[in-house]
KEKE-3310 file (N, C-alpha, C; in steps of 0.2 Angstrom, whole numbers, plus 5000, padded with zeros to 4 digits):
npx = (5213:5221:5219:5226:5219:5218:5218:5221:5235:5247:5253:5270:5275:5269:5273:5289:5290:5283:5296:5305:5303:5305:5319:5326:5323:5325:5337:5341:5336:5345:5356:5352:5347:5360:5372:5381:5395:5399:5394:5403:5415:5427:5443:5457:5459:5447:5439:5426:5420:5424:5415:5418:5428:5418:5412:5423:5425:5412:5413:5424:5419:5409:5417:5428:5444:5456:5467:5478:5476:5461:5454:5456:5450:5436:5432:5433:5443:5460:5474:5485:5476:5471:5479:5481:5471:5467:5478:5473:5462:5470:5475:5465:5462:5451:5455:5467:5482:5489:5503:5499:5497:5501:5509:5521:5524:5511:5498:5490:5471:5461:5446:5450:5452:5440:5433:5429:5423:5411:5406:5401:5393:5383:5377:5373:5362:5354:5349:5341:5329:5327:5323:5314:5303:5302:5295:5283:5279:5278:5277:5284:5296:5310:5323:5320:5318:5330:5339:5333:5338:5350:5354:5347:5355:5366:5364:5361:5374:5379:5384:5378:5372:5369)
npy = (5494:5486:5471:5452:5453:5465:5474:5490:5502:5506:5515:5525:5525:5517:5506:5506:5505:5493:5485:5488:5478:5466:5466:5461:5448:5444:5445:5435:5422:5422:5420:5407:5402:5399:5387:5377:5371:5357:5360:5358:5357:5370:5376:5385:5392:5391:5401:5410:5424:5442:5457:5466:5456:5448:5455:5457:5446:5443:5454:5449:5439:5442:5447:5440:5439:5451:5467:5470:5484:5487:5479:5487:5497:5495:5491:5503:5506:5509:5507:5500:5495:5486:5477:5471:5464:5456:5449:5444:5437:5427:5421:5414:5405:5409:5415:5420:5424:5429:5429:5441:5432:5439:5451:5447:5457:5463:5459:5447:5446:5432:5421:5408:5389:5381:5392:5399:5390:5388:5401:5401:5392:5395:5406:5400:5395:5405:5411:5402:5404:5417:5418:5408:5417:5427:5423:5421:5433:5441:5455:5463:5476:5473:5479:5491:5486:5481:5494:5498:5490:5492:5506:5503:5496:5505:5514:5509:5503:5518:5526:5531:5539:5559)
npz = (5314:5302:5292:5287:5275:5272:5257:5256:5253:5264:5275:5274:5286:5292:5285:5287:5299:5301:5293:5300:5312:5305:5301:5314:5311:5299:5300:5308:5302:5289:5294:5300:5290:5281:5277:5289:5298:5307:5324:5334:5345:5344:5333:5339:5324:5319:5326:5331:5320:5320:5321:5308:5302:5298:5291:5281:5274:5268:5259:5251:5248:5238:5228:5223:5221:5226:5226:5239:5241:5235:5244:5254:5250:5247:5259:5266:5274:5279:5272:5282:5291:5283:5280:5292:5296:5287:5290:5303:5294:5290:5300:5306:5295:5285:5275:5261:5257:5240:5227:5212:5197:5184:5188:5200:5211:5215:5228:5230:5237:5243:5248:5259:5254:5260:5267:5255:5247:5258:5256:5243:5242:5252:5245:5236:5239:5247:5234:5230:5239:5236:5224:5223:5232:5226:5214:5218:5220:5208:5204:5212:5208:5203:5201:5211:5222:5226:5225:5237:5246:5247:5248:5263:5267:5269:5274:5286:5290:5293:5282:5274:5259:5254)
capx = (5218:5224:5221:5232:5219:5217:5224:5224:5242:5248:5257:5276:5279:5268:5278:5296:5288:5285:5303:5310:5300:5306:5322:5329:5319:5327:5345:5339:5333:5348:5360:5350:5347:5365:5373:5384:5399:5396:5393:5407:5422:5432:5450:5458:5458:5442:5436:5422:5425:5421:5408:5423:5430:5412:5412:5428:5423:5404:5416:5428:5416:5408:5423:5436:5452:5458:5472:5475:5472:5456:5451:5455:5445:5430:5430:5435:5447:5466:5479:5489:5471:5466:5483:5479:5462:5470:5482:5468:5458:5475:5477:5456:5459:5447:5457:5475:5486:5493:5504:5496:5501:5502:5514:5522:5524:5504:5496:5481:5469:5456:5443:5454:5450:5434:5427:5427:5416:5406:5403:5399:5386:5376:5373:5368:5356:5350:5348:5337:5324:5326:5320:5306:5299:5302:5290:5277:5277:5281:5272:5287:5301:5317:5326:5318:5320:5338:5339:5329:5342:5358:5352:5345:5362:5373:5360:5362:5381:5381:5387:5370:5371:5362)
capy = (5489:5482:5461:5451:5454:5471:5476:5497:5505:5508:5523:5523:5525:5509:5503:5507:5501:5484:5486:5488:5473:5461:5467:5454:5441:5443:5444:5428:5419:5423:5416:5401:5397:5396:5381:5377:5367:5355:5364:5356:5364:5376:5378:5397:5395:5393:5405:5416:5430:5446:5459:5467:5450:5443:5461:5457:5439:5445:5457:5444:5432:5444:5450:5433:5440:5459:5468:5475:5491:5487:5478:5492:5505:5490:5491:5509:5509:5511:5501:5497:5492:5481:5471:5468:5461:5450:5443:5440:5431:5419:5416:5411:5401:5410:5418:5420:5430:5426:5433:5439:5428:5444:5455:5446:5462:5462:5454:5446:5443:5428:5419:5400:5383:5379:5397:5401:5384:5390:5406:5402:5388:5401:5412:5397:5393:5412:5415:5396:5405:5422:5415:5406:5421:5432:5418:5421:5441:5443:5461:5468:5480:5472:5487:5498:5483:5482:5500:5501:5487:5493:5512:5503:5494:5508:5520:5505:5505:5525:5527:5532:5547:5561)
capz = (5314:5297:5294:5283:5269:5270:5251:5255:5254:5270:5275:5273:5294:5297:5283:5292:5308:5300:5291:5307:5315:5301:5301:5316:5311:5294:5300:5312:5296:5285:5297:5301:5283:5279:5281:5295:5299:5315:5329:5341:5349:5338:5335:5339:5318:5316:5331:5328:5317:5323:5314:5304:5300:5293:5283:5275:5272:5264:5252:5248:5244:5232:5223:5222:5224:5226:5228:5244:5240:5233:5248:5258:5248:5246:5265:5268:5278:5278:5270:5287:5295:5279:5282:5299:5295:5281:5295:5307:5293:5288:5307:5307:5290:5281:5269:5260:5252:5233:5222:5205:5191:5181:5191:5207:5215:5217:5233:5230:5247:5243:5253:5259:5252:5263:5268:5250:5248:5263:5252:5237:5245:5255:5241:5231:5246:5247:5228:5231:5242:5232:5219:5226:5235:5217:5210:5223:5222:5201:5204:5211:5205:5206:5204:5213:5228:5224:5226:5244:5251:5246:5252:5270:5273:5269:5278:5293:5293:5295:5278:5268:5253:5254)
cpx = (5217:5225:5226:5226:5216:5221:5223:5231:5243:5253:5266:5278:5276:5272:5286:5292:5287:5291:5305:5310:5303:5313:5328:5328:5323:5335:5344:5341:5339:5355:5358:5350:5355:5369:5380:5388:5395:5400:5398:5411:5424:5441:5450:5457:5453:5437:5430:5425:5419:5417:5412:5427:5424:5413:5415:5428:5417:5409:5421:5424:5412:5413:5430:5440:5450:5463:5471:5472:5463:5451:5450:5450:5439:5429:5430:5436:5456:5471:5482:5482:5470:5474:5484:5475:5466:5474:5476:5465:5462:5473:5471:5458:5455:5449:5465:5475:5490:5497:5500:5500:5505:5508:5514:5522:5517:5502:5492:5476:5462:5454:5450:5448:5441:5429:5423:5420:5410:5402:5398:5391:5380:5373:5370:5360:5351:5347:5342:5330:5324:5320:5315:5302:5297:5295:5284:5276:5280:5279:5277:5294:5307:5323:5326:5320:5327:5340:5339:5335:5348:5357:5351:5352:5366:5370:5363:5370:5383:5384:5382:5374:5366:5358)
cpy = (5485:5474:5461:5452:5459:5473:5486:5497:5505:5513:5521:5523:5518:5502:5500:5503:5493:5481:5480:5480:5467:5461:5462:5450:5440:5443:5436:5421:5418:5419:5409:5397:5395:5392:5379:5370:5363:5359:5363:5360:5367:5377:5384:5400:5395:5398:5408:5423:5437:5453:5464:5462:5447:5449:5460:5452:5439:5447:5452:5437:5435:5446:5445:5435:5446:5461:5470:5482:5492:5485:5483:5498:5500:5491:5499:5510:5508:5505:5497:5491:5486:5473:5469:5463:5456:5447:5438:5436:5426:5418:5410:5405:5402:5413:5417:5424:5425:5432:5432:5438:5433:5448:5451:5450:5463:5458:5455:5444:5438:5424:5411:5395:5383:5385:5400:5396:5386:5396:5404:5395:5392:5404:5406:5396:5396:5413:5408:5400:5412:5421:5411:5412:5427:5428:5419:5431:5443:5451:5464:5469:5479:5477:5490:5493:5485:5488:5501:5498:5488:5502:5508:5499:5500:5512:5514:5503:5512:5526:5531:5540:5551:5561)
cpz = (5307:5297:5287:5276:5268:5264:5253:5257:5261:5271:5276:5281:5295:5291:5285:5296:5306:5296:5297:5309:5312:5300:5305:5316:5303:5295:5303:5305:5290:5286:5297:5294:5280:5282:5285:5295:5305:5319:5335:5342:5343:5340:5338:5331:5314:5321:5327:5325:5321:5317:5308:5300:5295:5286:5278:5271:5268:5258:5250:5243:5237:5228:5222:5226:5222:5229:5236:5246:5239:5239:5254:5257:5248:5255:5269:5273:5276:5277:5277:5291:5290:5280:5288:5299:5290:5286:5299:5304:5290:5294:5308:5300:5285:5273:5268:5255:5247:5230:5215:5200:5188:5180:5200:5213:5219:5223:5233:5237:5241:5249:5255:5256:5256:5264:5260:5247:5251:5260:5247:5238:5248:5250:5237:5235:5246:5242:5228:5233:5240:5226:5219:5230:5228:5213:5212:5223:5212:5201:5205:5209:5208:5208:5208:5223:5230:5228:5233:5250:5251:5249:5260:5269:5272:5276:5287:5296:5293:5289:5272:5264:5255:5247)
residu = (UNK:UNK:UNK:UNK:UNK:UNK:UNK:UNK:UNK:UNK:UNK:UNK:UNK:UNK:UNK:UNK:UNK:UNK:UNK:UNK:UNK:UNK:UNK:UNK:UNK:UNK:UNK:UNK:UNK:UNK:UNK:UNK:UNK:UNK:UNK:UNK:UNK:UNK:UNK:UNK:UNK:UNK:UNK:UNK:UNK:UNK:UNK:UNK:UNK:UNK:UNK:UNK:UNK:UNK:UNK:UNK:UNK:UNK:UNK:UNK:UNK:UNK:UNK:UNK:UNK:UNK:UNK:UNK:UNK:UNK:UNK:UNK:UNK:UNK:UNK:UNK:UNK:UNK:UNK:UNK:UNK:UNK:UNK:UNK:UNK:UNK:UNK:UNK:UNK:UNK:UNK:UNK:UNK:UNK:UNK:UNK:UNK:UNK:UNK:UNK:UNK:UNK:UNK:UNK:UNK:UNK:UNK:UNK:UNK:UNK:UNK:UNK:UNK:UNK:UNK:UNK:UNK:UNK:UNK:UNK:UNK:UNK:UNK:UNK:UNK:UNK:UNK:UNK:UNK:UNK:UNK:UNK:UNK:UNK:UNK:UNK:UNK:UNK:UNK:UNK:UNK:UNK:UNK:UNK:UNK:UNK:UNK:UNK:UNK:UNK:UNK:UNK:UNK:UNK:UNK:UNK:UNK:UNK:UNK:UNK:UNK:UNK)
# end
């Protein structure tokens, strides 16, 4: 049995197997640290978003504004579906539709007034405790982290490369 200061390698399954283990303590953790409106009753336009709606709202908040199109290939799936999802997240409040300055004919989709706030707050929050645990492990390879977390979500939404 392995203590906590045990320094040998450990093998990539007891690796995984502690992944795994950390895995809904870190979803827990991610939710819990971002910060949160008051908890009282809810409109129907501030309802809970459901786990396609939070998706388009993650991609939204990293990318500003985007066409529809773009949103739709950013989420992969089909134009008719992405303006569906864009209606649901007006009805919710979460987001809106613009025309671009540029070309009116363009339909831009952005986060709304407040959820955008609620983005850009999180990630400030997140990058806070990022960067305090980077501080505390300077040893390892961002990159190569980078790498492992963006392969284990695609691989955990069914979408992994071979």
């Amino acid at each position: 049995m392995k203590t906590a200061t045990d320094t040998s390698r450990p093998s990539t399954g007891d690796v995984a197997g502690e992944l795994a283990r950390l895995l809904p303590e870190l979803a827990v953790a991610l939710y819990e640290s971002a910060p949160h409106p008051a908890r009282g009753a809810r409109s129907s336009s501030t309802a809970r978003l459901t786990g396609r709606q939070l998706e388009a709202v993650v991609f939204l908040s990293h990318h500003r504004r985007v066409t529809m199109s773009e949103f739709a290939a950013g989420l992969e799936i089909s134009p008719a579906a992405a303006s569906e999802l864009v209606a649901r997240l007006i009805e919710k409040g979460v987001a809106r539709r613009e025309a671009d300055p540029d070309d009116r004919r363009v339909v831009l989709v952005r986060l709304a007034g407040a959820a955008e706030r609620y983005a850009e707050s999180t990630h400030r929050e997140w990058q806070r405790h990022i960067d305090v645990v980077f501080q505390r492990h300077p040893a390892i390879d961002s990159g190569t982290l980078i790498a492992f977390l963006t392969d284990l979500t695609s691989e955990l939404k069914g979408s992994s490369r071979p």
